[in-house]
C-alpha positions in Angstrom: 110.9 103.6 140.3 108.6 101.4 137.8 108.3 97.7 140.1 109.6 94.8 138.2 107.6 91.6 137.8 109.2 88.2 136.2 107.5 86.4 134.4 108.7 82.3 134.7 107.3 79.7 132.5 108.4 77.1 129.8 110.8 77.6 127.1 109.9 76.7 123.5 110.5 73.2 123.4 107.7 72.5 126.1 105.5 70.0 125.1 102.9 71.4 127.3 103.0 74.3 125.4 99.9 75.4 123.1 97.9 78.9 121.7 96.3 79.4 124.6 99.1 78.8 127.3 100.9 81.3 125.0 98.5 83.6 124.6 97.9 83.6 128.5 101.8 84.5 128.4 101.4 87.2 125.8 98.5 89.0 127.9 100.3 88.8 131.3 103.0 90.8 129.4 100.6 93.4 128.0 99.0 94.0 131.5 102.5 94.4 133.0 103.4 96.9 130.4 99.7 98.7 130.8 100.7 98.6 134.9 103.7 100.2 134.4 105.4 97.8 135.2 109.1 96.3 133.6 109.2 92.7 132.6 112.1 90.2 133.9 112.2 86.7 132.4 114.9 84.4 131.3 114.8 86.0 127.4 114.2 83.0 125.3 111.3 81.2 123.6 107.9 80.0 124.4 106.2 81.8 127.9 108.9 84.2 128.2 109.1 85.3 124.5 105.4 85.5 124.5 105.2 87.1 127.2 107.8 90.3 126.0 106.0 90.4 123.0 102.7 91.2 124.8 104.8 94.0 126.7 106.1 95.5 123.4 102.8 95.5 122.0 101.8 98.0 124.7 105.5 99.9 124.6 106.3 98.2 128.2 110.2 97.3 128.6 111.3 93.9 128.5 114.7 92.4 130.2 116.1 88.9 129.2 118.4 87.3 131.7 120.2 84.8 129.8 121.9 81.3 130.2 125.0 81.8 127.9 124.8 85.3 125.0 123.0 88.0 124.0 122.1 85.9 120.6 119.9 83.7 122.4 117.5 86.4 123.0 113.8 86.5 121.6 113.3 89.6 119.4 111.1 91.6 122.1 114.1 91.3 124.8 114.6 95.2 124.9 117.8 94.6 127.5 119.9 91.4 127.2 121.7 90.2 130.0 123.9 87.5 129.2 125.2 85.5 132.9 127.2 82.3 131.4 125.3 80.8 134.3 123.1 78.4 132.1 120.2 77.5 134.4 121.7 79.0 137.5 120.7 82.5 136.1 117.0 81.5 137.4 117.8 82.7 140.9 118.4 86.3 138.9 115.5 86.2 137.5 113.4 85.9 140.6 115.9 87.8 142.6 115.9 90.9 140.1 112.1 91.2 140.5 109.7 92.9 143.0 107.3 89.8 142.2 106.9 87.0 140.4 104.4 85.2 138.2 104.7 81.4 137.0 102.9 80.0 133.8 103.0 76.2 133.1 106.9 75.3 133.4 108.8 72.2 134.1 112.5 72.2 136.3 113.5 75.6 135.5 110.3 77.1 136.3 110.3 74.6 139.2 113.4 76.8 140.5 112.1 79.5 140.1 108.9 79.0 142.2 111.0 77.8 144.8 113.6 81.2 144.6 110.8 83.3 144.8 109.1 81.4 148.2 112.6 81.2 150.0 113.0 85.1 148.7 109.4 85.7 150.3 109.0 87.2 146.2 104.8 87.9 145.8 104.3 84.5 143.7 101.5 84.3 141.5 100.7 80.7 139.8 98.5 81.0 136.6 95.5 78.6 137.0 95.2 76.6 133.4 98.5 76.9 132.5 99.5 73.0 132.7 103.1 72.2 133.6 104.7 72.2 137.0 102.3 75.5 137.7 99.2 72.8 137.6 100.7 70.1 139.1 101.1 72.9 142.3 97.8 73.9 142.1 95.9 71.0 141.8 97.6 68.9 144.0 98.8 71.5 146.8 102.5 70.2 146.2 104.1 73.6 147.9 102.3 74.2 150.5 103.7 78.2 150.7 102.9 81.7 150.6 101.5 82.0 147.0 98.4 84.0 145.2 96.5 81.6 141.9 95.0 83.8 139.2 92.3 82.9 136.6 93.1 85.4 134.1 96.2 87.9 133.1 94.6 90.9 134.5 94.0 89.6 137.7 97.8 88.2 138.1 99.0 91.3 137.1 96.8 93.3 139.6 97.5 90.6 142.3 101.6 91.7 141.7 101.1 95.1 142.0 99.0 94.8 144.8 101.6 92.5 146.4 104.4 94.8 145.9 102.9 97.9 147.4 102.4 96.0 150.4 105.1 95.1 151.1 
């Protein structure tokens, strides 16, 4: 069975948000699809949309677990799961993957770090990516059980490392 890696980060409306954060996202997702790997993330905008549409670009398969409907879904979401659980469907994410890695974010990202420590997930914080992710980074707010990554390639290859250890 192909491991599954979420990818958590900030939704369109981030202020933190930029090319390059997005670009970061959009990488990540080529190098899970180039792994082999399927791609779990909460199916909207910003890190998560960017982030299916580098997985399409390399044929990978995408899975959007949404707040409310399947018409919230960004257009590289290959299999829409629509909870009705509004932010709550963050612990599916994390829960549905083998691993899990985090690019900038604010609260529901935030959640979603803190599902994947208490689920002993393989947690991987992109370094650069502003947000919540940062804030962890540079200040050592979680003191846990989690891997930092410069670049796309090497959080990807940190995840699949991860899960095969376990």
């Amino acid at each position: 069975m192909n491991p599954s890696i979420a990818v958590c980060g900030s939704d369109f409306d981030d202020e933190h948000l930029n090319e390059e954060i997005l670009g970061m996202a959009e990488e990540v997702g080529r190098e899970i699809a180039r792994a082999g790997a399927i791609l779990i993330c909460g199916g909207r905008g910003g890190v998560m949309e960017s982030a299916c549409k580098g997985a399409k670009e390399e044929n990978g398969i995408t899975v959007g677990i949404l707040p409310v409907s399947k018409e919230e879904a960004n257009p590289y979401v290959d299999i829409p799961i629509p909870t009705g659980l509004g932010n709550l469907r963050d612990f599916l994410v994390v829960n549905s993957a083998d691993a899990v890695i985090a690019i900038c974010g604010r609260w529901g990202t935030l959640n979603e770090i803190s599902f994947a420590m208490i689920l002993k997930k393989p947690l991987i914080m992109m370094n650069g990516s502003d947000g919540v992710v940062q804030e962890i980074i540079n200040n050592n707010i979680l003191n846990g059980d989690y891997q930092i990554a410069n670049s796309a390639k090497e959080a990807v290859e940190k995840a699949i490392q991860l899960i095969k250890g376990q």
